[in-house]
C-alpha positions in Angstrom: -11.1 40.7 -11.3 -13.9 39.6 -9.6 -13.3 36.4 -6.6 -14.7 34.2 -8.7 -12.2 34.5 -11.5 -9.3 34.6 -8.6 -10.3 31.0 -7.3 -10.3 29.9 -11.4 -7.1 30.9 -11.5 -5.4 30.2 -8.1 -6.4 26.2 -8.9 -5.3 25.5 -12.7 -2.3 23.7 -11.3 -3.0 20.6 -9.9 -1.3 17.1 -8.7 -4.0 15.5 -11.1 -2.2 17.0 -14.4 0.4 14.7 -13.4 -1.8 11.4 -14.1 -1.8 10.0 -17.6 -4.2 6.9 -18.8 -3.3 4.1 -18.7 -1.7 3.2 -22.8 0.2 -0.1 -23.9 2.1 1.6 -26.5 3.5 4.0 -23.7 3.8 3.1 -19.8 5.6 5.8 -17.8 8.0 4.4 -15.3 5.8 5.7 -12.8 2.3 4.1 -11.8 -0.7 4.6 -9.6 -2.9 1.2 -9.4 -6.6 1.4 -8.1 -7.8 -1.8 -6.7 -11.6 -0.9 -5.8 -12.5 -4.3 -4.6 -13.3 -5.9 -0.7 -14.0 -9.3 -1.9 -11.1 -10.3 0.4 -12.4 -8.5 3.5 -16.2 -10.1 2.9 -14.5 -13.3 2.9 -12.5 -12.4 6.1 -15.4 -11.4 7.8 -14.6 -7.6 7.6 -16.8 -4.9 7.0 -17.5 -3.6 3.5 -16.1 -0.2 2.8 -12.7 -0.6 1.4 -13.5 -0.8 -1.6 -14.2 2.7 -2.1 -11.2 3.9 -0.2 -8.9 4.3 -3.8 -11.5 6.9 -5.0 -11.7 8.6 -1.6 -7.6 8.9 -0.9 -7.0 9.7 -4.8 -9.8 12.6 -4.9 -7.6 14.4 -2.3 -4.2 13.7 -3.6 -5.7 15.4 -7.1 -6.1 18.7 -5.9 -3.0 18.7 -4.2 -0.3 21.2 -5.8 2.9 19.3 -7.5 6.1 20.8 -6.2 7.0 22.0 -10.4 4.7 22.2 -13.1 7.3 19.9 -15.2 6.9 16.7 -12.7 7.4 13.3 -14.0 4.3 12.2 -15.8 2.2 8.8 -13.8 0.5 6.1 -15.5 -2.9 5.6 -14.0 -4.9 2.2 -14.0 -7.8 0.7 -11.7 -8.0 -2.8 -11.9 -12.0 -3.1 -11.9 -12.6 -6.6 -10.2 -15.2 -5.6 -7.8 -18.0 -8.2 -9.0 -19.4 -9.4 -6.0 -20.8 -12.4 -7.7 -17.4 -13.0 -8.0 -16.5 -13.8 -3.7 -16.3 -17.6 -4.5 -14.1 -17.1 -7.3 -11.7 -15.0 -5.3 -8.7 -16.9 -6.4 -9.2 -16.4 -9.9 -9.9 -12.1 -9.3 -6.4 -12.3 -7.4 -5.1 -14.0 -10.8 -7.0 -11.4 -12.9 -5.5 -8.0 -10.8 -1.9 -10.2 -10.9 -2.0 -10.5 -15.1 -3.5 -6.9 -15.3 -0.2 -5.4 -12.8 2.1 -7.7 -14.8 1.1 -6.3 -18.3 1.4 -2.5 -17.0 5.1 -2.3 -15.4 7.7 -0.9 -17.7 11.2 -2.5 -18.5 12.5 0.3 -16.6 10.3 0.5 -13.3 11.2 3.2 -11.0 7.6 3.5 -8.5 4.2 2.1 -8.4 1.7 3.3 -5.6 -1.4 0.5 -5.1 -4.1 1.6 -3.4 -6.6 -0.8 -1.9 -9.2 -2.6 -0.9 -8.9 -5.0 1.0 -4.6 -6.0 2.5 -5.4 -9.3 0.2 -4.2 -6.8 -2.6 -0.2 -6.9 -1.6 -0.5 -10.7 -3.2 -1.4 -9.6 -6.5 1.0 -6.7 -6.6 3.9 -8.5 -5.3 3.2 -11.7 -6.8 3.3 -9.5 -10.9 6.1 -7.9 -9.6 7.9 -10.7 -9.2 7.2 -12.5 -11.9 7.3 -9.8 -14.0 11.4 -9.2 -12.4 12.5 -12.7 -12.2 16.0 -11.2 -10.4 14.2 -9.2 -8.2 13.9 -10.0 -4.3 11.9 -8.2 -2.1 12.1 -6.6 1.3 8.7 -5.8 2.5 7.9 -3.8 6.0 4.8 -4.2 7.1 2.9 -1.7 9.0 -0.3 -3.3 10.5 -2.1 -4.8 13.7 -2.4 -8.2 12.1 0.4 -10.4 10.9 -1.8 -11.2 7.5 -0.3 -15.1 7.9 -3.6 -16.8 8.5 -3.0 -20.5 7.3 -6.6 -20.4 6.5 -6.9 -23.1 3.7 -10.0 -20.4 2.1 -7.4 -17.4 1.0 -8.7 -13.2 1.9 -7.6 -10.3 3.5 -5.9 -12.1 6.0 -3.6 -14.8 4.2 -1.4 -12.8 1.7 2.1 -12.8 2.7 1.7 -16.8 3.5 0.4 -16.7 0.1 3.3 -15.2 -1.1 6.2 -16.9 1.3 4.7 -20.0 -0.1 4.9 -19.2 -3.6 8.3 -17.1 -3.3 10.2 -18.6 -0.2 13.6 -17.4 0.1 12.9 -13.8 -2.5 10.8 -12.1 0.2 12.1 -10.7 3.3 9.1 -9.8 5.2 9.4 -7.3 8.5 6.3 -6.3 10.4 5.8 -3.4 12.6 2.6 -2.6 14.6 2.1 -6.1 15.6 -0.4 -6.8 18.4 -0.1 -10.1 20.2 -3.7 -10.3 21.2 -4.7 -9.9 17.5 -3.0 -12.4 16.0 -3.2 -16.5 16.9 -0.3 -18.4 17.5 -0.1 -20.2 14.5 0.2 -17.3 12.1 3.9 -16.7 13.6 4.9 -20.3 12.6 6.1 -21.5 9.4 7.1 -18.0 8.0 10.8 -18.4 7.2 12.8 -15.8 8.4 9.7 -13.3 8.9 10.6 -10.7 11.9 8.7 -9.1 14.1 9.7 -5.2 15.6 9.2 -4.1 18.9 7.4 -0.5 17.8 7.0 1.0 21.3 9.8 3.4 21.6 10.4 5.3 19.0 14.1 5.5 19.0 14.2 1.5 18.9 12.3 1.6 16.2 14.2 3.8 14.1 17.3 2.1 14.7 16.0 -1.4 13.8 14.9 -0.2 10.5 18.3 1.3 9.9 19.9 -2.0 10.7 17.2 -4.4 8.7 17.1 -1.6 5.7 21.5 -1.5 5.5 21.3 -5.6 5.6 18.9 -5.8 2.9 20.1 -3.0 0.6 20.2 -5.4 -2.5 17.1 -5.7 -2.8 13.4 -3.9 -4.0 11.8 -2.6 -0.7 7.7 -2.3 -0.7 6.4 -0.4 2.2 3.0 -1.7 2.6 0.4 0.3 4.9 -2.3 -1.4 6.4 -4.2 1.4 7.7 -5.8 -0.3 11.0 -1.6 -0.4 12.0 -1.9 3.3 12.6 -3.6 5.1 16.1 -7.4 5.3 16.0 -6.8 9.2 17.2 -6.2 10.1 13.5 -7.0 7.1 11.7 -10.6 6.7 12.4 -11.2 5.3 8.8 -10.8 1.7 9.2 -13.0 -1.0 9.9 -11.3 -2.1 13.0 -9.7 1.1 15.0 -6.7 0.5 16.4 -7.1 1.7 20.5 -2.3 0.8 19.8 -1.7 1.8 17.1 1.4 3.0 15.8 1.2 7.3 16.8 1.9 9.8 13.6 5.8 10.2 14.4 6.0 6.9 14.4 4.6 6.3 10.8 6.6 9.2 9.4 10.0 7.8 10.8 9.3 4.6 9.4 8.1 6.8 6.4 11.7 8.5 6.2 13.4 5.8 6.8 12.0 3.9 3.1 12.2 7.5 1.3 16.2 7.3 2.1 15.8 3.8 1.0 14.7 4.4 -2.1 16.3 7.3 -3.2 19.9 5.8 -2.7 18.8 2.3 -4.5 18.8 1.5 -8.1 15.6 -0.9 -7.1 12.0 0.4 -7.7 10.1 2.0 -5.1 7.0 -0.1 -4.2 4.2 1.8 -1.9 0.7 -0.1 -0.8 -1.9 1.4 1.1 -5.0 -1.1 2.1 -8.2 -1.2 4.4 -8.6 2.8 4.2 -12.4 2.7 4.5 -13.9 6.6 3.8 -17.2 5.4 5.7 -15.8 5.9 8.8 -13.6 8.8 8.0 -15.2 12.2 9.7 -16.5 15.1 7.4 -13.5 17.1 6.8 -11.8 13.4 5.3 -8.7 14.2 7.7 -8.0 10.2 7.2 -8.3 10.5 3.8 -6.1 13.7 3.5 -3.3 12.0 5.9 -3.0 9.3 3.9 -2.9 11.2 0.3 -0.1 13.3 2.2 2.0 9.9 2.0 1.6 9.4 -1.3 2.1 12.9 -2.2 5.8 12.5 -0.8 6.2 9.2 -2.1 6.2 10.9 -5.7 8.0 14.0 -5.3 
């Protein structure tokens, strides 16, 4: 055998054998959603990028090897709204990616992964869940620099979980972590409901908030969403705006751990969002790109 043949071999089992096309006659209750799109960044005055960060995190998490050959099967979509003829029509593409989510969860959801673009994408995902579960109510923890509650009367990146509190009031619990003070303007802490705020510094604070806020709220569907500028520059470089703060790896994994023993003791669906990974500023060896598949790895097996 020659060591050609030998690398053949060693790599015919792959994470990518898992992923099944998208098929109305058959949606597996477990989904991966592409949203290549950063309308919502351009119209936040961002820089362009994101939308290629689903293909760059995804091409990684392919190669990876699945823990048994016999893993559960995932349906795989991209929503395709990345016109950018389309920027002042923006409402109407968050509509568009809404209807296209909506039509593809099963009766019997158990985890969807959405993988942004632009943070603007947690509206359209939420908002189909929600309408698609009309019992459902939602805890969502929030790991970013930005509180996302811009009362900007133009929606983007920056307005989605006003969007949604508006639409949804007392059905989302919203919990942020990674919150800077000098990145965010007064006014996006006010008229938010019940919307709370974590003190992230210490680590063991941290971890015993969430196990407070996660026990209170154990009746409900909890969405981890990951804005990718919330985590430390050191090691996630691949954002438009590094984060000098952000929160450090054992930080993200706690929090991590914390939703994993969530969601395995709930009879809810696991909801996972990853937004504003932008590969252009990742360095050659993608290390961003592989941290971030690593998540998602776990948040299948």
């Amino acid at each position: 055998m020659n060591w050609q043949t030998n690398l053949k071999e060693r790599n015919t089992l792959k994470w990518s054998d898992r992923l099944k096309p998208f098929d109305e006659s058959h949606i597996h209750p477990h989904l991966l959603i592409e949203a290549p799109c950063d309308l919502g960044v351009m119209r936040n005055g961002g820089k362009r990028g994101a939308k290629h960060g689903p293909k760059a995190i995804t091409s990684v998490l392919k190669k990876m090897v699945p823990l048994s050959t016999d893993s559960t099967a995932i349906t795989a979509l991209s929503t395709g709204v990345s016109l950018e003829e389309e920027i002042e029509h923006f409402p109407s593409v968050q509509q568009r990616e809404t209807d296209l989510i909506k039509e593809s969860l099963p009766d019997h959801l158990k985890k969807i992964a959405h993988i942004g673009g632009g943070h603007d994408h947690i509206y359209p995902l939420i908002n189909a869940f929600l309408e698609r579960y009309p019992k459902e109510e939602i805890l969502i923890l929030n790991i970013d620099a930005h509180l996302d509650t811009r009362a900007d009367e133009q929606t983007h990146s920056g307005t989605p979980f006003r969007q949604l509190f508006k639409k949804f009031g007392k059905r989302l619990h919203l919990v942020q972590i990674g919150i800077h003070s000098f990145a965010n303007h007064p006014t996006n802490f006010e008229d938010m409901g019940e919307m709370e705020v974590l003190h992230w510094h210490e680590s063991d604070t941290l971890k015993k908030s969430l196990k407070v806020i996660l026990s209170q709220h154990s009746d409900k569907t909890l969405c981890l969403s990951l804005d990718c500028d919330g985590l430390d520059g050191s090691y996630m470089s691949a954002v438009s705006a590094p984060n000098h703060r952000g929160l450090s790896q054992d930080q993200f994994w706690s929090v991590f751990k914390s939703c994993q023993e969530f969601w395995h003791q709930s009879e809810h669906p696991a909801l996972y969002g990853v937004y504003e990974f932008n590969p252009l500023f990742d360095d050659l060896s993608t290390r961003a790109a592989r941290f971030v598949a690593s998540s998602l790895f776990d948040f299948y097996e």
